[in-house]
N, C-alpha and C positions, 0 to 999 in steps of 0.2 A: 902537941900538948902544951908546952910551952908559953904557944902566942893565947892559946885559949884559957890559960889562967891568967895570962896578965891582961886579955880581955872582960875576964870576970872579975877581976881586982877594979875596974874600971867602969862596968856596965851592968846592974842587977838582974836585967830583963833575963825574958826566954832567949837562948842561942839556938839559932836550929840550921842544919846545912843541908843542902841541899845537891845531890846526885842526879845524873842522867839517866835515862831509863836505858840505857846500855851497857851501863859499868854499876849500878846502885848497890848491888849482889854484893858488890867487895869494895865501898864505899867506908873505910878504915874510921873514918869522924864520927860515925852516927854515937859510939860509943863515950863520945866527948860530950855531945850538946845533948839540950834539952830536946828536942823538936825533930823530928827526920823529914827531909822533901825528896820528893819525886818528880821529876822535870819526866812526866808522861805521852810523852809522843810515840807508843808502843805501835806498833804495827797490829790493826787484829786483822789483817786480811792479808793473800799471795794480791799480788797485781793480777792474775787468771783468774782469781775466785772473785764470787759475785759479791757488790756491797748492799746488800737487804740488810733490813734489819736485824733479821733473826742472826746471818752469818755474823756482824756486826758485833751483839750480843754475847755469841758465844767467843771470839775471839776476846770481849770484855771480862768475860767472866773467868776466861786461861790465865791474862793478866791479872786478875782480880788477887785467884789465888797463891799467883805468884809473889804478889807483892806481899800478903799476909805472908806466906809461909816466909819471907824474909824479911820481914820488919816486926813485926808481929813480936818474936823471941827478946829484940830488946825491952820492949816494956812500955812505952814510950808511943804519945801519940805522933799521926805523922800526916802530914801534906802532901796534897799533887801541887805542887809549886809551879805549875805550868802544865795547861791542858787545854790544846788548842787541834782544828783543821781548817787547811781550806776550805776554802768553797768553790774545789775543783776536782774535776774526774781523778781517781786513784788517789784521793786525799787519808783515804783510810791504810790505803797501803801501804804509806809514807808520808806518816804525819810531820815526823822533820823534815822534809825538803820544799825547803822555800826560794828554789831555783823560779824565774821568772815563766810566767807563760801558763801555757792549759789553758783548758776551757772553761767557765767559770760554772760552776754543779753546787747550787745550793743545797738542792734537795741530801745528796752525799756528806755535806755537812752537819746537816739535820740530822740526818742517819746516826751519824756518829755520836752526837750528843746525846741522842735518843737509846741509842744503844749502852753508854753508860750509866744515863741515868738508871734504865732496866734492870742490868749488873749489880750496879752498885744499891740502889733506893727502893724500885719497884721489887726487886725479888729478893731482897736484901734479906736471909735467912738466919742472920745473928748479929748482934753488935760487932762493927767492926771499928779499930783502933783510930781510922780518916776521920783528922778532925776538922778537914776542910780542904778548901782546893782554888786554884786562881787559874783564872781563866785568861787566855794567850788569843789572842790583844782586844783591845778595844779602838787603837788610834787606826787612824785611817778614813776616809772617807765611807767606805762602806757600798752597800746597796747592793742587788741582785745580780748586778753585770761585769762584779768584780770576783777576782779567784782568789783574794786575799785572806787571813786568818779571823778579822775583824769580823764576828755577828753585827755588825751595826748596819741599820737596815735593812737587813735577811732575815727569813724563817728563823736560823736555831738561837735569835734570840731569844724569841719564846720558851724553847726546850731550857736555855742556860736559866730564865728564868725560874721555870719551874723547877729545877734543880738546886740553884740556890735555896729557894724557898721550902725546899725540904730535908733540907742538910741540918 
């Protein structure tokens, strides 16, 4: 509390902090700043269950309401402050792990985005508080034959497109 009034005595702007999607639930600052983030690398899938889209989906939409039913209460709009997958087998499973290696699976990448946008925009059945979202990364070289985070020259950059563009 402290640092963040002598950072407001300092700084006019929006403050907004930002939580992992593992600990956010009990992320103690949201009730300080303006703005609340969500660093979303949520698991929707077991590593055994299948990555389609529909399964895809509905692990988006369990997330979904989780994140409402706990940010939601403060008031206050909020960010996925980082919303990224590979572009490799099991990337849905374990969107934070960017251990080296796998196989490079665009299409699973696509899936994923596609599956959020579904969630969140295509079925989107009330206003909800997201007042936006950043997307986990762009550097990198890119392309089809890589398992990296980077849409840059794969499929789901079309999907982050159209996503954007409906936010």
């Amino acid at each position: 509390r402290p640092l963040l009034e002598r950072v407001r005595a300092l700084f006019p702007g929006t403050l907004m902090y930002s939580a992992n999607w593992d600990h956010y639930q009990d992320a103690r600052l949201f009730e300080l700043v303006d703005e609340l983030g969500v660093v979303a690398y949520f698991k929707l899938r077991e590593p055994d269950q299948p990555s389609d889209l529909d399964s895809l989906t509905a692990g988006w939409q369990r997330v979904r309401r989780d994140i409402e039913r706990n940010l939601d209460g403060y008031g206050k709009p909020w960010v996925l402050s980082e919303l990224g997958y590979r572009s490799r087998a099991g990337a849905t499973a374990a969107p934070w792990d960017e251990s080296p290696g796998g196989d490079p699976n665009p299409a699973e990448q696509v899936r994923a985005f596609q599956a959020f946008r579904k969630a969140w925009l295509v079925d989107d059945k009330g206003a909800s508080r997201m007042a936006g979202l950043y997307v986990w990364n762009w550097y990198g070289y890119g392309g089809p034959q890589t398992s990296s985070y980077t849409p840059r020259g794969k499929p789901a950059v079309d999907v982050i497109r159209q996503i954007l563009d409906e936010l």
